[in-house]
N, C-alpha and C positions, 0 to 999 in steps of 0.2 A: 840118209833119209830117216826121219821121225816117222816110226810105223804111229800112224793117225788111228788104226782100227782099235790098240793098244789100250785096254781100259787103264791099266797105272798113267798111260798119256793125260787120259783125256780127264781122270780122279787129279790127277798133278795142276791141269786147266781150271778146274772147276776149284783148287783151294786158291787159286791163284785170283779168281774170282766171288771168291769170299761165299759160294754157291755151297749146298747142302750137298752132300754124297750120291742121295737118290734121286736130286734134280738131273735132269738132262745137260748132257752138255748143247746141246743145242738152241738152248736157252741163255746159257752162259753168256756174259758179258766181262771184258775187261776195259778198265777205265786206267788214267794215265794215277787218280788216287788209290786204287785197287790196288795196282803193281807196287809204288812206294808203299802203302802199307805193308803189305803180304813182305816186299825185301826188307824193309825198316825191324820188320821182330830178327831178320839176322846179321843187319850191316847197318854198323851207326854210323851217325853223321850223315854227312851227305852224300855217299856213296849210293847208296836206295834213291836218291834223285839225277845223281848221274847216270847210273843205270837205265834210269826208266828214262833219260833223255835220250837216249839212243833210239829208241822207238816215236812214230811216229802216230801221235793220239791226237791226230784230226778227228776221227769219230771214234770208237769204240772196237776193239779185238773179237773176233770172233775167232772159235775154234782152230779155223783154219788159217783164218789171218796170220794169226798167232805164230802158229808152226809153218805158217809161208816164211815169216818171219825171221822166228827161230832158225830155221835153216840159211836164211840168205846168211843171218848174222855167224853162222859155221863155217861156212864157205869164202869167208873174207882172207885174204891175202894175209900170210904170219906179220906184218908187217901193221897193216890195220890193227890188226889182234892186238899189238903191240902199243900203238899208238890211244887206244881204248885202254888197256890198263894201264897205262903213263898218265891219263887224264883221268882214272878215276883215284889214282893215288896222289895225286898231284894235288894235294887240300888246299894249299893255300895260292895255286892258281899263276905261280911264277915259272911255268916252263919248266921246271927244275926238280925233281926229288932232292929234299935237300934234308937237315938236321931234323925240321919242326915237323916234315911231312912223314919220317918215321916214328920222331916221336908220338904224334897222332893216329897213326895207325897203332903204336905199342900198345898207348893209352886204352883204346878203343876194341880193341881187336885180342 
């Protein structure tokens, strides 16, 4: 369990949210552009939109959503887990980690 009460949490929510320090997090807003920004300053390519295709941004993140979220996405089967970083290193989309899909992460990473 994500201690919610946890201000480094809820500070970690609010940069994720592109939000001020001293704003509330209850104010806070995450957007499916929010998240590929905020991941894009640390993972190039399209990794930052793989990522944030796992979530589901029919409307907008709150707080709690969020770390509803977060946690379901903990609690997935080693298997899952697995099957999610196969398909986010998987660059060029052939089933396969192959020659190009290291090289590109070498390049990149």
């Amino acid at each position: 369990m994500i201690d919610r009460a946890n201000e480094e949490t809820k500070d970690a929510f609010k940069r994720l949210c592109q939000e001020k320090k001293k704003s509330q997090v209850a104010n806070a807003r995450l957007t499916k552009g929010k998240l590929i920004g905020y991941l894009a300053k640390r993972y190039k390519g399209s990794v930052a939109k793989i990522i944030a295709g796992y979530f589901d941004f029919a409307q907008y993140y709150d707080f709690d959503k969020f770390i509803d979220e977060i946690e379901s996405l903990m609690n997935f089967k080693p298997e899952n887990l697995l099957k999610i970083a196969f398909q986010t290193y998987d660059f060029d989309c052939d089933q396969q980690i192959c020659q190009f899909d290291l090289y590109t992460f070498l390049q990149n990473y």
